[in-house]
C-alpha positions in Angstrom: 55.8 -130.8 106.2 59.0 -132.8 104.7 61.7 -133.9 107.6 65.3 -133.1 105.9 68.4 -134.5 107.5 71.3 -133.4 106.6 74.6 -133.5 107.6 77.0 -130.7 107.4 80.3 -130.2 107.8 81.9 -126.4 108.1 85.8 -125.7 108.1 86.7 -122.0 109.4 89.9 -121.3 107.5 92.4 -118.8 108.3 90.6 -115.5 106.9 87.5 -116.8 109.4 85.1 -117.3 106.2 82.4 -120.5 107.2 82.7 -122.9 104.6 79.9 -125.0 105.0 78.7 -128.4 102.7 76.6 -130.9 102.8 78.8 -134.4 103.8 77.7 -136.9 101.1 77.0 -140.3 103.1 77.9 -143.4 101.8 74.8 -145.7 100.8 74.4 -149.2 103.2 75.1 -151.7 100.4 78.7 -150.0 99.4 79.5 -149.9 103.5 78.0 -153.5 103.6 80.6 -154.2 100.5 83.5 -152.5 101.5 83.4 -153.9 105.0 83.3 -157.8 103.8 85.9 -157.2 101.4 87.9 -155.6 104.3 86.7 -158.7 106.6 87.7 -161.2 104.0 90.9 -160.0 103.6 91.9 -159.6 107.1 91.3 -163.0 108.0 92.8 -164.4 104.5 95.8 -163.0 105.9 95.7 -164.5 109.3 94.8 -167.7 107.0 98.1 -167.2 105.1 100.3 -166.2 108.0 99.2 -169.4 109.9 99.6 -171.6 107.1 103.3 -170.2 106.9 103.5 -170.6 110.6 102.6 -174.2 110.4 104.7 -174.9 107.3 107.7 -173.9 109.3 107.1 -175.4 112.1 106.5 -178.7 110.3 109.6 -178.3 108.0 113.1 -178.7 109.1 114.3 -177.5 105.9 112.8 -173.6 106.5 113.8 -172.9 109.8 117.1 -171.8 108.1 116.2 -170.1 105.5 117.0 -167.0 106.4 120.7 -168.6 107.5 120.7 -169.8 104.0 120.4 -166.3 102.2 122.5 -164.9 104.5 125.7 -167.6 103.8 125.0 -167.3 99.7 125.0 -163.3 100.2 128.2 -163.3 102.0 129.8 -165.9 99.4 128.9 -164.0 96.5 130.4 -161.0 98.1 133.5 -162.5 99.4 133.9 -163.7 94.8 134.1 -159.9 94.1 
C-alpha cells in the first residue's frame, strides 16, 4: 500500500461548482535559493543604507545636498 500526500486546494465560485486541484509545492533547493537571494539582498541593502548613513555623517559637504537642489531649482526657475 503506497502513502499519497497531496495537497489540495478547492475554490467555490459563485455558481457553487467545487473546483478542486492539486497545489504544486515548490521543491527544497528552489525555496533554499530563493530565500538566500532574498537574505542577501535584504541585508545588502541595510549594507548600502548604512554606508550612506556614515558617508553623511562623515561629510560636511552632503548634509546639504538636498538645500543644494533645492536653491539650483528655484534659480533656474526664477531665469524663465
Amino acid at each position: 500500500m503506497a502513502v499519497v500526500n497531496a495537497n489540495f486546494s478547492c475554490t467555490d465560485s459563485l455558481t457553487g461548482e467545487n473546483n478542486c486541484r492539486e497545489e504544486q509545492s515548490t521543491s527544497p533547493g528552489v525555496a533554499v535559493t530563493l530565500a538566500g537571494v532574498l537574505i542577501f539582498t535584504t541585508v545588502a541593502d541595510i549594507v548600502g543604507n548604512l554606508l550612506v548613513i556614515l558617508s553623511v555623517y562623515r561629510n560636511k559637504k552632503l548634509r546639504n545636498a538636498g538645500e543644494t537642489a533645492r536653491a539650483e531649482k528655484q534659480s533656474s526657475a526664477s531665469e524663465l
